[in-house]
N, C-alpha and C positions, 0 to 999 in steps of 0.2 A: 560368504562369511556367515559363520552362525551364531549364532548369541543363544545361551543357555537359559535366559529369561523368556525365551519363547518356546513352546511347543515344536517338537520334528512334525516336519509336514508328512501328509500321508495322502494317498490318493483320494480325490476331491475335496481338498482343503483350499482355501483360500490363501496366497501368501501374504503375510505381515510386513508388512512398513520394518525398514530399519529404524532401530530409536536413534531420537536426536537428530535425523537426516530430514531437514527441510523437504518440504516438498515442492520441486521447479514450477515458476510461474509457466502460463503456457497463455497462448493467446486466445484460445477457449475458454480458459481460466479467468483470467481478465476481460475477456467480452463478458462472464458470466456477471462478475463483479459491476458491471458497469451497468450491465441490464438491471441486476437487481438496486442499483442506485437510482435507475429510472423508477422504478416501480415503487419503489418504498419511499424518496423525498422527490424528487423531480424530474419528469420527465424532460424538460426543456436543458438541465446542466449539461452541459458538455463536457467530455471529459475523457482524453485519448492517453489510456495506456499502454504499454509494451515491454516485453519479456527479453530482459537482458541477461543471462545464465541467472544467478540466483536474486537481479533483482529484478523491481517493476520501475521501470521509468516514467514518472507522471510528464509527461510533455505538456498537459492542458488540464487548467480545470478554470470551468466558465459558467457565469451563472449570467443570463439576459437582462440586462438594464430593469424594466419593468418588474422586474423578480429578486432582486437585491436588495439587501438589507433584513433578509430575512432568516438569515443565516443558513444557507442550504447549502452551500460551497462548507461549510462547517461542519455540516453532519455528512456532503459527499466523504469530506479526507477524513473525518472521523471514523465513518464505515468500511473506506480502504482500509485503515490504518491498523484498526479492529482484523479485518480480514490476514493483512500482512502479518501481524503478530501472530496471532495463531496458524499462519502457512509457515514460518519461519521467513518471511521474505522479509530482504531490505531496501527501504521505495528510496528512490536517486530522482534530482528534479536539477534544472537550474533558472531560476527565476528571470523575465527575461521581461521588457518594457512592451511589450506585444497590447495590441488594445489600448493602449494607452497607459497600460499598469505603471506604478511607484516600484521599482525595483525594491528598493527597500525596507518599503510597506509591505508585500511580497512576500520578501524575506524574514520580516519579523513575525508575520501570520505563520508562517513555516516552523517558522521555530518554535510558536509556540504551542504546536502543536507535535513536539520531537523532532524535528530537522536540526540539523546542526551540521555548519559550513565543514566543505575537505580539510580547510583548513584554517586559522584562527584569523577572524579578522578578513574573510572572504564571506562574499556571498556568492559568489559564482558556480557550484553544483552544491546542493544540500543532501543531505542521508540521512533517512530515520531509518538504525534497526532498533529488529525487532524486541519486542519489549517481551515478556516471560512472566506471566501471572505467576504470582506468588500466592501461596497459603498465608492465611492470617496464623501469629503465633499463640 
């Protein structure tokens, strides 16, 4: 497909990205993300993503007893979150009592941070898409 908004390719040109097409999570992609969470807020968080066609499924995210309350589980889903929007991806999770977690509690961290339930009055899989900078007017 060509779009008139881009340049004909020519011999040794680089091809362009179609506009508006997301680009697929990859499990490379998401290792990459997770490393650089290490690197930049904690390396002890834990945190197991995975590439479902166009979303990332957060299965985990854990920060160790001793290192809580510091909010670093805040800035990991913040910097996914960050990441997803500009990939175009939509993160899918479902909150689960694992460790001991508050479902609930879980759930209302999620949401406020854009997850919002399949469906109204569930919390059982949450979805944030992705969000779309705007220009100031």
């Amino acid at each position: 497909m060509t779009d008139s908004s881009f340049p004909a390719r020519r011999a040794g040109m680089l091809a362009l990205p179609e506009p508006d097409i997301p680009m697929l999570p990859s499990t490379a992609t998401l290792d990459a993300v997770r490393e650089r969470i290490h690197r930049d807020i904690d390396p002890h968080i834990q945190i197991l993503l995975r590439p479902h066609g166009h979303q990332v499924i957060l299965d985990l995210i854990q920060v160790p007893y001793p290192l809580r309350g510091q909010r670093l589980a805040d800035r990991a889903l913040g910097f996914l979150c960050r990441r997803a929007d500009s990939a175009g991806w939509e993160i899918a999770l479902e909150p689960h009592p694992a460790f001991g977690s508050d479902t609930g509690r879980l759930a209302a961290w999620y949401r406020a941070h854009g997850f919002r339930p399949e469906a109204p009055g569930e919390n059982a899989w949450l979805h944030r898409v992705p969000r779309v900078a705007t220009s100031p007017s």
